[in-house]
N, C-alpha and C positions, 0 to 999 in steps of 0.2 A: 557919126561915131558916138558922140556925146549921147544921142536919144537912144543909142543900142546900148549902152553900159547901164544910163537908168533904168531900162526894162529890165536890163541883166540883173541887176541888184533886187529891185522889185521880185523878180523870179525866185531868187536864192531866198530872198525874206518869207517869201509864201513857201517855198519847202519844207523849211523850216519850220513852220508855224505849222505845217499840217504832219511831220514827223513828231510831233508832240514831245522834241526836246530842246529843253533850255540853251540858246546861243548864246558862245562863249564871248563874250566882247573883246574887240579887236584889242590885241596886247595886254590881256590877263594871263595869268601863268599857275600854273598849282606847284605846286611843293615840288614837284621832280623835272615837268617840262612846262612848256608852252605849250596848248591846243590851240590857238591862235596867235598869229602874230600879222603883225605889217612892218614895212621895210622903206628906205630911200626918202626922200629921194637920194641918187649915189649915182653920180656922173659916170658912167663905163666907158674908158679911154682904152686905145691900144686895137678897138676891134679889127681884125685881121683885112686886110685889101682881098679882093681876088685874085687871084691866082689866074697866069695865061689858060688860055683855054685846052681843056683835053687834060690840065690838072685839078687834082681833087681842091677844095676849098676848104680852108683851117676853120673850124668854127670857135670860138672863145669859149668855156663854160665857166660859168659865173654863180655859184651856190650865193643864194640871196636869202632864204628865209628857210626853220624848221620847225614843225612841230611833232607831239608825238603824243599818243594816251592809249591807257590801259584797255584793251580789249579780251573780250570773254571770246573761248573757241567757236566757231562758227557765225559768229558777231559781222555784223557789215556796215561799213563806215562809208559816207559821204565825205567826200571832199573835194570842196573848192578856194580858186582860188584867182585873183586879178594881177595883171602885171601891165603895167602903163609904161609904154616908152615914148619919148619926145626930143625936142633939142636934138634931132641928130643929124650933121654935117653930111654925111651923105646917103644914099638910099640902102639902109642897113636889115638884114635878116634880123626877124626879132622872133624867138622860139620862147614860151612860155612851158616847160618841161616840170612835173611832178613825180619823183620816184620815189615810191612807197617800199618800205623793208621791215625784215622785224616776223611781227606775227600775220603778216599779209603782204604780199610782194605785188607791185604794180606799177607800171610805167605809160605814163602818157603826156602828151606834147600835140601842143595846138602853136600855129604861128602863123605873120605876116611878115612884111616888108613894111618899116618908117621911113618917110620921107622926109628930104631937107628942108628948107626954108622955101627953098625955089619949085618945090612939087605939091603936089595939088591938096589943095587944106585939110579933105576929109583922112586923107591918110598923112598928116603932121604928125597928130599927137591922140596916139590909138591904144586901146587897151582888148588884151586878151583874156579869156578866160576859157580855164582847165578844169575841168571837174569831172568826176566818175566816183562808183563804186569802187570799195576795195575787201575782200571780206578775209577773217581771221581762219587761220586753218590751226589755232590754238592758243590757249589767252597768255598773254603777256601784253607788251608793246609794242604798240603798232607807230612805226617812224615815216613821216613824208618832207622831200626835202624840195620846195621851190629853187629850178635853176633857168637862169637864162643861156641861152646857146644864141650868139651873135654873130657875124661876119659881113664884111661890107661887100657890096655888090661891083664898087668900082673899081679904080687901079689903087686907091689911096687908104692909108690906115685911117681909121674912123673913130667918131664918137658917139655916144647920145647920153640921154638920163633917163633911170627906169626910177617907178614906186610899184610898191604894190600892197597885196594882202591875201592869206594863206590860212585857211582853218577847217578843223571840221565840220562840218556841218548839222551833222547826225553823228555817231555813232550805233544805232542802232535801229537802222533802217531794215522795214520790211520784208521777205522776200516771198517768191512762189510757193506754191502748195510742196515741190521736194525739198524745201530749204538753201534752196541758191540764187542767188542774187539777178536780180532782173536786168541785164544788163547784154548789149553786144557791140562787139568792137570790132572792125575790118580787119581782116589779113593782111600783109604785104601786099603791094602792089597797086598802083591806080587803077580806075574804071573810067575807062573813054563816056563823056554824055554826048553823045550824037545826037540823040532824040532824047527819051528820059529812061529813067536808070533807078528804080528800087532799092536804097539799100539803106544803112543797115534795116533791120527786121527784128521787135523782139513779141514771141507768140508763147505767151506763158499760160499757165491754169493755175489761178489764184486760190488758196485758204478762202474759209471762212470770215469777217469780222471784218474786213476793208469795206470804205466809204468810198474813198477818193482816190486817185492816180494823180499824182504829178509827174509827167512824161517830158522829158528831157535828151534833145539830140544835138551835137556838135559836130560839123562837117566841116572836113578839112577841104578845100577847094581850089583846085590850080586851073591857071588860066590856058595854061596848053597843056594840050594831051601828048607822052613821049611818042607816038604811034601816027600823028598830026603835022602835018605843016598848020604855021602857023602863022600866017601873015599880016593878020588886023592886030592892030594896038591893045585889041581887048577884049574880053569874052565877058556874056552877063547870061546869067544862068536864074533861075526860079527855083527856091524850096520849100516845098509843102512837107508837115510832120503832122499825120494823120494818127488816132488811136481808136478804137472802139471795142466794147465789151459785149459779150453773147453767154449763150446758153443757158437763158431763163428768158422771163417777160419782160416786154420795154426795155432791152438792153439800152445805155446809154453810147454816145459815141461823143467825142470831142470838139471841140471846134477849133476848126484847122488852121493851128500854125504857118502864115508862110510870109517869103521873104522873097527879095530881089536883089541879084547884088552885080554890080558891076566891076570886075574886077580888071585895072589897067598894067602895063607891059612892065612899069617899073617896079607896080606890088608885088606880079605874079600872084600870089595867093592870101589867102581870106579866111579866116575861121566865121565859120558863120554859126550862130547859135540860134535856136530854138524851144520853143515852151509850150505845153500845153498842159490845162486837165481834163481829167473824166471822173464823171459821180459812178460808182460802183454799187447798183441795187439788187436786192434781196434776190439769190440765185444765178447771177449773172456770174461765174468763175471763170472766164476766158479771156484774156485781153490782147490785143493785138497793134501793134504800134509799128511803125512804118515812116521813112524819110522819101521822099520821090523827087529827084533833082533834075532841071527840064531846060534845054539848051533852049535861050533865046535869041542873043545875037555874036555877033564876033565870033572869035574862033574857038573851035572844041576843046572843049577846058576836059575837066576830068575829078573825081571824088577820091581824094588819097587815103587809101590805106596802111599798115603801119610801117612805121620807117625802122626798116633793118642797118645794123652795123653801127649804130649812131657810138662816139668814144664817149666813153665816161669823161673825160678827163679834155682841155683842152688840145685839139689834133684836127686828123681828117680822117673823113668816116671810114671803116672797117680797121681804125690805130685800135689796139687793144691797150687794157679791158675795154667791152665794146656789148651795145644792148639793145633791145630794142624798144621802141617806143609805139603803143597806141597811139591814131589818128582819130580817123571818122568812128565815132560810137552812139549809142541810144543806150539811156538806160530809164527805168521807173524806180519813185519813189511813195509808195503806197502813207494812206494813214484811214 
């Protein structure tokens, strides 16, 4: 988990550096808001027990961190952001959640399961990360609020301690030749990987003046499929995040992203992230990017897509006010 958070970091640093705008240092503020902040550590007590079976489960929601900055219409902002949870008594839902408002509305939620003292090391003390496009449909301010969405899996009220860190990354990131953001995010609903499974997809026709792609995909990943028996302890699946550019000479293509992840009965599920780039040469305006996720053992896991009903507000899912949240998405980040 540790060697996946460095790269992760590593990752966001190189975006950055090739969207050719100055990174705001963690916990600097300007005169109105914060565009970056970090948070905790902050011990989160009270997380809800489960609930007998065949009832819905309470999730906690826990607003942890905000930022916000001025955006020009039609503008698209990058953001990312990390939330660490550990120290937690028993094997607890951890949702790292981003709702964006204002001059750009966006919601997306990546999560796992932390484990207690007594489960297995690599998932003690885990960090997630949330990040996507967001783009301005008219300039004002654009607000995004880090929350955590908790609940314990056991019979017993729970604990843990979350940190993290939330900011823009860009504001002002590239997009396709129509002016819309390069970006795709699942629908509702899981995808059984029986075999392997294509998704997301993003096939754009790029402007003129790009060099580079940073190509970025996060897949949300459950260990059974609802369509499934499921009787092994575990499911371990393969993801490959492929991009490549055409329609000129010596198109380039990228070198392919891929992972392995094992995911066991008491995580249930895994965000797993992804990084690649591609050089972008003279004539080449087409690019095409691709996640391909490929069952290896255990049982039929599945790729989540977006989760419906989710409550704003501490409850159970479909309590109103109620929203939905992004999952599995891909998106580019051009310079």
């Amino acid at each position: 988990m540790q060697k996946r958070t460095h790269w992760l970091l590593l990752a966001a640093t190189a975006v950055v550096a090739m969207s050719g705008v100055t990174t705001v240092v963690v916990g600097q503020a300007t005169a109105s808001a914060a565009t970056s902040k970090d948070f905790g550590p902050t011990v989160i007590t009270g997380v809800p027990a489960a609930p007998p079976v065949g009832t819905p489960a309470t999730q906690k929601v826990v607003p942890l961190a905000t930022i916000e900055t001025p955006m020009s219409a039609g503008a698209t902002a990058y953001v990312y952001s990390e939330l660490r949870a550990y120290d937690a008594d028993q094997a607890n839902l951890i949702d790292n959640e981003i709702r964006c408002s204002g001059v750009g509305k966006s919601n997306v939620v990546m999560g796992e399961n932390v484990l207690p003292a007594s489960g297995s090391p690599a998932h003690r003390d885990i960090r997630i990360i949330t990040r996507f496009l967001v783009s301005a449909t008219s300039a004002g301010a654009l607000s995004c609020t880090l929350y955590l969405r908790t609940a314990s899996t056991s019979s017993s009220v729970a604990r843990e301690t979350v940190s993290g860190t939330v900011r823009f990354a860009s504001t002002s990131v590239g997009e396709d030749a129509g002016g819309t953001a390069m970006q795709k995010s699942l629908p509702a609903g899981n995808i059984p990987v029986t075999g392997s499974t294509t998704t997301p997809v993003v096939d754009r026709t790029l402007p003129p003046g790009y060099t580079k792609l940073a190509v970025i995909a996060d897949v949300e990943y459950h260990r059974c499929a609802g369509t499934q028996e499921c009787p092994a302890t575990y499911s371990t699946a393969s993801f490959t995040l492929t991009a490549t550019t055409s329609g000129g000479a010596g198109c380039a293509s990228a070198v392919a992203a891929k992972t392995e992840e094992t995911v066991p009965r008491g995580v249930n599920h895994a965000a797993i992230p992804l990084y690649t780039t591609v050089v972008v040469k003279p004539g080449c305006d087409q690019v095409r990017a691709k996640v391909t996720t490929t069952r290896v053992a255990g049982d039929v896991g599945s790729v989540g897509g977006a989760a419906p009903g989710l409550t704003d507000e501490t409850g159970q899912s479909g309590d109103t006010p109620n929203h939905s949240s992004a999952m599995t998405h891909l998106f580019v980040v051009p310079s």
